[in-house]
C-alpha positions in Angstrom: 6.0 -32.7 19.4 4.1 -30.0 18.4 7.4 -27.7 19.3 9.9 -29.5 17.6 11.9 -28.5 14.7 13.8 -29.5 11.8 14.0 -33.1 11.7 11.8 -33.3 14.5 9.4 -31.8 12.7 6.1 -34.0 11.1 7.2 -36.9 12.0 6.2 -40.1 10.6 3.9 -42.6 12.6 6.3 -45.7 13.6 5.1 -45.4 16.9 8.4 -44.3 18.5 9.6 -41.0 18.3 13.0 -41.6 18.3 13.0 -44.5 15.9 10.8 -42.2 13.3 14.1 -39.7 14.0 16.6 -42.4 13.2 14.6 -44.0 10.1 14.3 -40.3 8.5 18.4 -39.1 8.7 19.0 -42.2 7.8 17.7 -42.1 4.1 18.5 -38.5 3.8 21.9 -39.1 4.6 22.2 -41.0 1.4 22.1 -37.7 -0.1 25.6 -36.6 1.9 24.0 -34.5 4.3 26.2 -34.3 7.9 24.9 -34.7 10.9 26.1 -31.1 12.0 23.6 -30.3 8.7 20.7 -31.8 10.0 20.2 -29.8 12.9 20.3 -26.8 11.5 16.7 -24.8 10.5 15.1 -26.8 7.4 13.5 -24.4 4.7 11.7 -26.0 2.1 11.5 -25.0 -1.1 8.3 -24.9 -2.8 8.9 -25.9 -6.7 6.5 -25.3 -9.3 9.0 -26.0 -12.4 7.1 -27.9 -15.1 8.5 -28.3 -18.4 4.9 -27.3 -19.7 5.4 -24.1 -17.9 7.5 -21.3 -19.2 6.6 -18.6 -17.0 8.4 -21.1 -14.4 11.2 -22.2 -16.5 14.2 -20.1 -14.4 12.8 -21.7 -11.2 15.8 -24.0 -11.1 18.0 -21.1 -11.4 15.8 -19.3 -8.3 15.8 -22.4 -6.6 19.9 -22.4 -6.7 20.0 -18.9 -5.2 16.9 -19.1 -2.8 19.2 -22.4 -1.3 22.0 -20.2 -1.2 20.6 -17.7 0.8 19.1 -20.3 3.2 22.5 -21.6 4.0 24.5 -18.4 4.1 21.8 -17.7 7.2 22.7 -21.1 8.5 19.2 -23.6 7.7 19.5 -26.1 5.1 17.3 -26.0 1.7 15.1 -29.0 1.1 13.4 -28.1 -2.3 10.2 -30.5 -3.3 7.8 -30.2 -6.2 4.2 -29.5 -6.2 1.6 -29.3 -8.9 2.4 -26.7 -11.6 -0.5 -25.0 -13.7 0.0 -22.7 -16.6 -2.8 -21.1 -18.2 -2.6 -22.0 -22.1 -1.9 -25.8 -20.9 -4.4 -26.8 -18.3 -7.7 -28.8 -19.4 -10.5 -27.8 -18.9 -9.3 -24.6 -17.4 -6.7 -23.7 -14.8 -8.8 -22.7 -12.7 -10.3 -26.4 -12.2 -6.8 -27.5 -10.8 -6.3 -24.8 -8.5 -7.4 -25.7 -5.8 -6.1 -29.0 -6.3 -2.5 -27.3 -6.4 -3.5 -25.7 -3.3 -4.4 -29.4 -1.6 -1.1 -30.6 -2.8 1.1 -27.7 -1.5 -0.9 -27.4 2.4 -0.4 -31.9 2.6 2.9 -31.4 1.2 4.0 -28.4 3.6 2.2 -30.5 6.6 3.5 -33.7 5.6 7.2 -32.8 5.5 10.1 -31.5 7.7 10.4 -27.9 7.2 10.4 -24.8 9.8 9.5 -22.6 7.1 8.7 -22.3 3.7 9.2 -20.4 0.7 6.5 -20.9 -2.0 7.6 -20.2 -5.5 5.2 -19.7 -8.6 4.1 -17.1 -11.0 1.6 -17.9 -13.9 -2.2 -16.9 -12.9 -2.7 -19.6 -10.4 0.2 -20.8 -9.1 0.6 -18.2 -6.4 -3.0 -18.3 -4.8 -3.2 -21.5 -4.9 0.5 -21.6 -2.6 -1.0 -18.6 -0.5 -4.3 -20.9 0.2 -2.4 -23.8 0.4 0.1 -22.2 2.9 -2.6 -20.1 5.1 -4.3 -23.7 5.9 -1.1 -25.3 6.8 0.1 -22.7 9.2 4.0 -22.9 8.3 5.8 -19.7 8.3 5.7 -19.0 4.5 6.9 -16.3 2.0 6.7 -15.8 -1.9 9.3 -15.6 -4.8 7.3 -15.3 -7.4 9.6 -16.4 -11.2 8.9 -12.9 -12.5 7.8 -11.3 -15.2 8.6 -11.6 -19.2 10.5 -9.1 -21.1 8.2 -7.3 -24.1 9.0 -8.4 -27.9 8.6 -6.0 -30.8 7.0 -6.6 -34.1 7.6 -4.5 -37.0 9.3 -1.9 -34.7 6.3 -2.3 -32.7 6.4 -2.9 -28.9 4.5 -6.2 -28.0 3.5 -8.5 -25.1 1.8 -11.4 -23.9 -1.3 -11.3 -23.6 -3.2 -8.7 -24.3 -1.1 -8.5 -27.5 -2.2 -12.3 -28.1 -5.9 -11.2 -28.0 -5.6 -7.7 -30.0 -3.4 -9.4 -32.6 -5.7 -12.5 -32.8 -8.4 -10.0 -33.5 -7.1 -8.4 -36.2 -5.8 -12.3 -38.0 -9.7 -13.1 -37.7 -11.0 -9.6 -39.5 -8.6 -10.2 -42.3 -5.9 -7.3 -41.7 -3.4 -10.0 -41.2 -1.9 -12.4 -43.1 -0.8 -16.3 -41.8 2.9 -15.5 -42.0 2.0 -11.8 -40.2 0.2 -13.9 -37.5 3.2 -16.3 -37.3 6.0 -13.8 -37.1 3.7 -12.3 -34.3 3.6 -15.6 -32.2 7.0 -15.4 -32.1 7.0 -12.2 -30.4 4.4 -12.2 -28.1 6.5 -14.4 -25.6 9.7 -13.6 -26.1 11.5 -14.4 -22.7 10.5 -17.1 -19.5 8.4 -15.3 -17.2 5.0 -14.6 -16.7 2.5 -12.3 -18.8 4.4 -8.7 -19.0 0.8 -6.7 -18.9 -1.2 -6.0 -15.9 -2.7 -9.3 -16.4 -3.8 -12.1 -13.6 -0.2 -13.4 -13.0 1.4 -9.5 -13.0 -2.1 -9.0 -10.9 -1.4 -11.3 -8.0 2.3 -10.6 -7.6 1.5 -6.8 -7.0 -1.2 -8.0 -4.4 1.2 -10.7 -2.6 3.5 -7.8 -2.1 1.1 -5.5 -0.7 0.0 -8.6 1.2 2.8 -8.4 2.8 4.0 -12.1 1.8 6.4 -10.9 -0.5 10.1 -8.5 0.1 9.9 -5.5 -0.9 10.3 -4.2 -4.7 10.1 -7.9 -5.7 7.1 -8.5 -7.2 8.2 -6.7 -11.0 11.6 -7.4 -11.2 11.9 -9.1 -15.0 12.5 -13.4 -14.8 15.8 -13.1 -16.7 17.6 -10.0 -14.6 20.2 -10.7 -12.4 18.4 -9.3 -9.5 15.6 -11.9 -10.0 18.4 -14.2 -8.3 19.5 -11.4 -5.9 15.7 -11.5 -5.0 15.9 -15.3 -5.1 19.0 -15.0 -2.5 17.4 -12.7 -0.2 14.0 -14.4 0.4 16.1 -17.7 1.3 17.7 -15.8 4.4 14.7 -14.0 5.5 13.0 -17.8 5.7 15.3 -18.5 7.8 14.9 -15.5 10.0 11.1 -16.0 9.9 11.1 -19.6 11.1 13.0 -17.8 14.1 10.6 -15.9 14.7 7.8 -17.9 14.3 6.4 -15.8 11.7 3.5 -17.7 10.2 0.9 -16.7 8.0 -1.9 -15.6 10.0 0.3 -13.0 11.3 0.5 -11.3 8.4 -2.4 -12.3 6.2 -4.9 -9.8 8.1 -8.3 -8.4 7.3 -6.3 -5.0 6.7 -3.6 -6.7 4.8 -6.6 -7.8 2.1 -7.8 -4.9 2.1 -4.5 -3.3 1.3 -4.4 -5.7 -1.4 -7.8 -5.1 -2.9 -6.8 -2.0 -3.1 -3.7 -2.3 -5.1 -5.5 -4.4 -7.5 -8.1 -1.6 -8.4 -5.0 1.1 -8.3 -2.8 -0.8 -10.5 -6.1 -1.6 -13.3 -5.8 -5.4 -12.3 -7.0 -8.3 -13.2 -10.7 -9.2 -12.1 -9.5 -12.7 -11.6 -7.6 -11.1 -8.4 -10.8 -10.7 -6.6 -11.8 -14.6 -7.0 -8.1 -15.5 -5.6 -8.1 -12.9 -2.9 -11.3 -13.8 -1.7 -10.3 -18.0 -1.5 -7.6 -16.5 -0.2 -8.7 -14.3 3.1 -11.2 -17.4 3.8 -8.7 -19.3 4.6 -8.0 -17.0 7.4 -11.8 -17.1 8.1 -12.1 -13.5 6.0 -15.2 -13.4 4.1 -15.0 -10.4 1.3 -18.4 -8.3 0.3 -18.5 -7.7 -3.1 -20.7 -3.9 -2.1 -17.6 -3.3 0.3 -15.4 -4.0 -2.4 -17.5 -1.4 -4.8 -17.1 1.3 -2.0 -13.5 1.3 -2.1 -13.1 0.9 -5.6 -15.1 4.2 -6.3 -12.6 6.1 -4.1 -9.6 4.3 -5.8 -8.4 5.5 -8.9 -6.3 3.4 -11.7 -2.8 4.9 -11.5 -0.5 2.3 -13.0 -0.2 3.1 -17.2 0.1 -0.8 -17.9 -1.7 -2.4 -20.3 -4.7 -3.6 -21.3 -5.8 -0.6 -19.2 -3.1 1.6 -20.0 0.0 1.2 -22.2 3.3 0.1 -20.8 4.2 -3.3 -19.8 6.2 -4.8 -16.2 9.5 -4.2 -17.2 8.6 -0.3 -17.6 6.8 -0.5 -13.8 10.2 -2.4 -12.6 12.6 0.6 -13.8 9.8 3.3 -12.9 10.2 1.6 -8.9 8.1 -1.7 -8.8 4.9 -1.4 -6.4 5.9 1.1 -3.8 5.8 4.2 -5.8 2.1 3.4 -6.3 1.5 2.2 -2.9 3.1 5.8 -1.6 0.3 7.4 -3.5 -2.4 5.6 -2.1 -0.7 5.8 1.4 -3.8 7.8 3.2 -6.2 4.5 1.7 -3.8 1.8 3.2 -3.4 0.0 6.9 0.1 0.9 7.3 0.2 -0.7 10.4 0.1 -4.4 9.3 2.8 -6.8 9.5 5.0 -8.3 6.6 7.2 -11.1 6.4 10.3 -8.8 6.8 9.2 -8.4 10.5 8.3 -4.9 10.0 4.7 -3.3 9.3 3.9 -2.1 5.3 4.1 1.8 6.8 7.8 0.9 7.8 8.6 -1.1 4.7 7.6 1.9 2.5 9.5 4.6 4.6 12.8 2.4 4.3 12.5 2.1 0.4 14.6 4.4 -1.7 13.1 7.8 -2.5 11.1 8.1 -5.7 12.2 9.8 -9.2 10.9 11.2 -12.1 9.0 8.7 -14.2 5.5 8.4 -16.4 4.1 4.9 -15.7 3.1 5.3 -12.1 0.7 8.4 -12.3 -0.1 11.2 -9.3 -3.3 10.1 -7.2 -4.5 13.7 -8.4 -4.1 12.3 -12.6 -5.2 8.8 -12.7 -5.7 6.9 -15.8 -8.9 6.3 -14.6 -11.4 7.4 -11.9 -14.4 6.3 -10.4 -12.9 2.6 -9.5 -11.3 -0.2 -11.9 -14.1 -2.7 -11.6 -18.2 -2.1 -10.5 -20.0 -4.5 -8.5 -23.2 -5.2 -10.1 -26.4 -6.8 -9.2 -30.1 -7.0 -10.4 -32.3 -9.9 -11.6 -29.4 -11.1 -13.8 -27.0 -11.2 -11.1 -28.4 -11.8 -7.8 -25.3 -12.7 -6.0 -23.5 -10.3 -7.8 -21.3 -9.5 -10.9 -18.2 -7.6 -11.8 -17.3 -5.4 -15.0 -13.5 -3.7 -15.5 -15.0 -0.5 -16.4 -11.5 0.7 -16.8 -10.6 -1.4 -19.8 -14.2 -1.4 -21.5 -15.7 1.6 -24.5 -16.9 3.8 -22.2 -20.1 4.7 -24.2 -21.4 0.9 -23.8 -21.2 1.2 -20.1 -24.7 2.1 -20.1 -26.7 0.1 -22.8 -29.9 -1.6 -23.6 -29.7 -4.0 -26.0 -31.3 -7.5 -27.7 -29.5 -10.6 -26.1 -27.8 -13.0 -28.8 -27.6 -16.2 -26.4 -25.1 -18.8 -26.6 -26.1 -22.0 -24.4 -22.0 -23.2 -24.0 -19.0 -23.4 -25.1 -19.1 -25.4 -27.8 -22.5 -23.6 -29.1 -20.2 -20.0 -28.9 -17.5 -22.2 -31.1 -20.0 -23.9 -33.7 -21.9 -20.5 -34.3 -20.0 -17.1 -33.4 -18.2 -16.7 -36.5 -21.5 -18.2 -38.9 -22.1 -15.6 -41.7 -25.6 -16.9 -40.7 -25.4 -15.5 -37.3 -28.2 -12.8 -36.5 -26.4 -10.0 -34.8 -26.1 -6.3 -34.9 -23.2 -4.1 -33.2 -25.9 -3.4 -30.6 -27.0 -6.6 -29.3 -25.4 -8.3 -25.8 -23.8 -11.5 -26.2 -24.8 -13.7 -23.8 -22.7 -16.7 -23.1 -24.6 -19.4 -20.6 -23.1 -22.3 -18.6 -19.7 -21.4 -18.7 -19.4 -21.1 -14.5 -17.6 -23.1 -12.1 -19.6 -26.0 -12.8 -21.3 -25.3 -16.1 -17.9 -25.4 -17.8 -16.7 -26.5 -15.6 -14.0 -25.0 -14.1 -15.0 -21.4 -14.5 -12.5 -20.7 -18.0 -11.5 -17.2 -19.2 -14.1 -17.4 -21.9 -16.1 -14.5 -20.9 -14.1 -12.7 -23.4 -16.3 -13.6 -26.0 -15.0 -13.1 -29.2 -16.6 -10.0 -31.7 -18.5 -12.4 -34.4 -16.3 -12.0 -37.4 -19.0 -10.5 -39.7 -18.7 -7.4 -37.5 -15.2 -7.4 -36.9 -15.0 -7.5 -40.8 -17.3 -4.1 -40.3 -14.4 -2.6 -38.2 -16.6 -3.2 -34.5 -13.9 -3.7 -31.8 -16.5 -4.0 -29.1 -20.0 -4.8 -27.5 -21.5 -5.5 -24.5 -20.6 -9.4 -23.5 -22.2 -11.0 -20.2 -21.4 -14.9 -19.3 -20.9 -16.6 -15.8 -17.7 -17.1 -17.0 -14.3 -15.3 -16.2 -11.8 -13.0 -18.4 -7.9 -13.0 -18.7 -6.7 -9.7 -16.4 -5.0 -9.1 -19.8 -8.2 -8.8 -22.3 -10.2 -5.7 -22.8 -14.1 -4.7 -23.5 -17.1 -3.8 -21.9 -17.4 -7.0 -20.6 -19.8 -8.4 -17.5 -18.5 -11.8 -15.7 -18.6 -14.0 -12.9 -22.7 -13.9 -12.7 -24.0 -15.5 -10.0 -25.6 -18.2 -9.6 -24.2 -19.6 -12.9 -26.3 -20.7 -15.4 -25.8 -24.3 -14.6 -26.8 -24.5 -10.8 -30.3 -22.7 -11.8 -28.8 -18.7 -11.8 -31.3 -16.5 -13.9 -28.3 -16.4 -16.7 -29.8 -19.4 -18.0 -33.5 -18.3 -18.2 -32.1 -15.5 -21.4 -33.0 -16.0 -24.7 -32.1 -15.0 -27.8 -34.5 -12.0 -28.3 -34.5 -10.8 -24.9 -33.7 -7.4 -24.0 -30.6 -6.7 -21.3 -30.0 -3.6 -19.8 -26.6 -2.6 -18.2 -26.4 0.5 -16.1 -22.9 0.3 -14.9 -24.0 3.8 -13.0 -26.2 2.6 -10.6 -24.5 -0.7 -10.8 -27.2 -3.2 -12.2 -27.6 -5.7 -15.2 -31.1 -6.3 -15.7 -33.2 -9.1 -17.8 -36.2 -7.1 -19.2 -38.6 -9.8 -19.0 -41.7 -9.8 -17.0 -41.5 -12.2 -13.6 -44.1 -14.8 -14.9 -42.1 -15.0 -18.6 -39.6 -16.3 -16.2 -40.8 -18.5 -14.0 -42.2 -20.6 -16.5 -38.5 -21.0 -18.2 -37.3 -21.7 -14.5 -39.4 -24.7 -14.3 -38.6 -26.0 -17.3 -34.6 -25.8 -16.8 -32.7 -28.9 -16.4 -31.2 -30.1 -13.0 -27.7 -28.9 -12.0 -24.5 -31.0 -12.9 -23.9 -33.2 -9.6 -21.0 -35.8 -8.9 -22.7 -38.5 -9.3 -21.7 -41.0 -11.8 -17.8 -38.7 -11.7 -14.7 -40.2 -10.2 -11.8 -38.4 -8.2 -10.9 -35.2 -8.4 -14.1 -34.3 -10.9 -16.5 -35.6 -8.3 -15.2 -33.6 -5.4 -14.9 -30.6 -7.4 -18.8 -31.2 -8.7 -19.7 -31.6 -5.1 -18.1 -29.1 -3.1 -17.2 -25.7 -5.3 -18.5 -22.5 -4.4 -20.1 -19.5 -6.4 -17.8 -16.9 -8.0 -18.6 -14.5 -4.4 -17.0 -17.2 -2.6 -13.7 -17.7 -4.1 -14.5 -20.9 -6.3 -12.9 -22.5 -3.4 -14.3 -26.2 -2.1 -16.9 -25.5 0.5 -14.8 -28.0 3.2 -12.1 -26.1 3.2 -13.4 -22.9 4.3 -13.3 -22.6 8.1 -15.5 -20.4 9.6 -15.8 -17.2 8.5 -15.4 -14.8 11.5 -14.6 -11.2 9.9 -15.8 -10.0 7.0 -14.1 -6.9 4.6 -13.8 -4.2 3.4 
């Protein structure tokens, strides 16, 4: 039945079609469902509403209006729950559970009756994990994404979540604030439902589903609490109805151009480096494999043009009322592949010639006066980083770019949290902090600790940056000249773990290298004394498969079985 539809569809295994038919509208008819409803088009409903998650806390009003839409087109909304993951609540780190989320929603969207799907999330994860989950299954699928959060003020000050959070925190921990200033600013940070306001992972991934083209239109900025959140909401339910039709599945629209397309939004709009992890697990779905020097190339010839912060100043709701996404992806027109298909049915060249005309605004710059040139994020590699390494240029004190300096090591987590703030700590303003086994399986789970905190005896001397290298990965809404994501990690062997305190680091973000100055046979002689990579064995469950199966940073983080094939490669 591998043509049938609605009820028809993903049937369960009684042995008799027709039985398995009868058995199912039996029990859903104990939710008043006619039989006149049950043959219409089934659209499920994707929900990601978690009481631990307030980015996602208007999903049950989106929910509401998606449904409505879905009927006014004639199918009938089934809405079921998946795994929800916010950031600041997710032990070890989200970014352990995501691809657990992404598990749940492809055996969810497989296992159920649905002819299409829309997938609703938000906060960092949430939405590649729905795209990964959703390109494996093979349903048609599109995004609604719960939107961004409105900006607070403190003081007559404009503030957000989250690169507020960390400039704020910073300033608490130097002394310039006092506990009831810190509190009254806790209270501001987040003052609506919605996802981080900045350019941060969450604001990161919606700007790149939309360039995607998983996403309608102008819909990836649009504030959680406006109105036309819901109108948004409404209109995605009737164009999954159109698109199970049509038979408009993912692989259709999530192309090697369409990637690249998003790539490049993500360097143009100053996004998160997070987005590069995601988009990669992403495309391999598809059998896409992304090369980090490819990546590089276009990232020199695209220039930051998106005033947001933590590179720039403003926050979503100002990119919402200055045009969403396409004004900036009009700019970078002659970079894109305007041909590729989106789930309106349309190609991206066609979507952006039926938008509304642009107006006068200051948050979306001219390709000819970026914020920044010479690419977002570098790609770079050297005996540190063999498999490679990424640093957001963009949002890091330009003169530390290219620095030699005397490595302060930090051997995890908990060694960065027992000494970093020690008045006893032996640092200078010019030394690299080096933070080891904090990878994908050193951690694990890969946590947004590579934003290593300044040690406070120098923030007490007014430094607000050094050079900061880990196998770990940053919050899209933190700042610094900051190196992440080396690979191999520490953990699995990776030359990360052969620095020691003393050694000297060089970074030439230039030529695009991060270099341990110590001699080849220094090293070897560490290497054989390191201790044997974390395995499964002796873990249970989800741990163990994790252990067993997780890629490198270059690959997505993804688990090794689920990557078919790879059988193009971009950019």
């Amino acid at each position: 039945m591998a043509d049938a539809s609605g009820m028809r569809r993903n049937l369960a295994n009684y042995g008799d079609a027709g039985f398995s038919v009868f058995l199912r509208k039996a029990f859903i008819k104990a939710l008043g469902y006619t039989d006149d409803a049950l043959e219409r088009p089934i659209i499920g409903i994707c929900n990601t509403d978690s009481g631990y998650n307030a980015c996602h806390a208007n999903m049950p009003d989106l929910v509401t209006a998606a449904s409505r839409g879905i009927m006014l087109a004639g199918g009938i909304p089934i809405p079921f729950p998946v795994i929800s993951i916010q950031e600041s609540f997710s032990h070890p780190t989200s970014m352990y559970l995501r691809n657990l989320m992404a598990m749940d929603a492809e055996e969810m969207i497989r296992a159920q009756p649905m002819d299409a799907v829309i997938l609703m999330g938000g906060c960092d994860k949430t939405v590649p994990a729905l795209v990964m989950g959703a390109a494996s299954a093979g349903v048609p699928a599109i995004v609604l994404v719960s939107g961004p959060m409105l900006a607070g003020s403190w003081r007559g000050e404009r503030l957000g979540a989250c690169t507020d959070c960390r400039r704020f925190w910073g300033r608490y921990r130097a002394g310039e604030l006092s506990d009831q200033q810190i509190n009254e600013v806790n209270s501001e940070l987040a003052p609506t439902v919605g996802f981080c306001g900045v350019m941060g992972t969450a604001s990161t991934m919606a700007l790149a589903t939309e360039a995607l083209g998983m996403m309608l239109p102008g819909s990836a900025c649009v504030p959680a609490v406006h109105g036309e959140r819901r109108r948004v909401a409404e209109m995605t339910g009737a164009r999954a109805v159109a698109m199970a039709k049509e038979r408009l599945t993912p692989d259709k629209i999530l192309t090697p151009g369409a990637f690249t397309n998003a790539l490049r939004t993500v360097l143009a709009a100053g996004g998160s480096t997070n987005a590069v992890i995601h988009l990669t697990a992403m495309a391999q779905r598809l059998g896409i494999g992304v090369d980090l020097d490819g990546f590089d190339r276009i990232a020199r010839e695209t220039p930051v043009l998106i005033d947001l912060k933590p590179t720039g100043q403003g926050y979503m709701e100002d990119l919402h009322h200055a045009g969403g996404l396409v004004p900036m992806l009009r700019e970078i027109k002659p970079l894109l592949d305007l041909s590729c298909l989106t789930v309106t049915g349309k190609t991206l060249g066609e979507n952006l010639d039926a938008a509304p005309p642009g107006f006068q605004q200051n948050i979306i710059r001219p390709f000819a006066n970026p914020i920044y040139s010479g690419g977002a994020m570098a790609v770079l590699r050297g005996n540190l980083a063999p498999q490679g390494a990424l640093i957001k240029q963009a949002a890091a004190a330009q003169h530390l770019l290219q620095h030699t300096g005397r490595a302060v090591v930090f051997s995890s987590l908990a060694d960065m949290a027992a000494r970093i703030d020690s008045p006893d700590l032996d640092v200078n303003p010019d030394d690299v902090l080096v933070l080891q086994n904090a990878g994908p399986k050193g951690a694990p789970g890969m946590p947004e600790a590579g934003y290593l905190p300044i040690p406070k005896k120098l923030l007490q001397q007014g430094i607000k940056d050094m050079v900061r290298i880990s196998d770990a990965r940053m919050s899209g809404t933190a700042f610094g000249t900051i190196v992440l994501h080396i690979s191999p990690e520490a953990a699995i062997g990776g030359p990360l773990g052969l620095v020691r305190t003393g050694d000297r680091i060089r970074l030439d973000t230039a030529n695009r290298a991060i270099d341990l100055l110590v001699d080849d046979e220094e090293l070897e002689a560490r290497r054989k004394a390191m201790p044997a990579p974390p395995s499964g064995e002796g873990r249970r469950g989800y741990e163990r498969l994790y252990f067993e199966t997780v890629t490198q940073a270059e690959r997505g983080c993804d688990f090794e079985f689920m990557i078919p094939k790879t059988t193009t490669t971009i950019p």
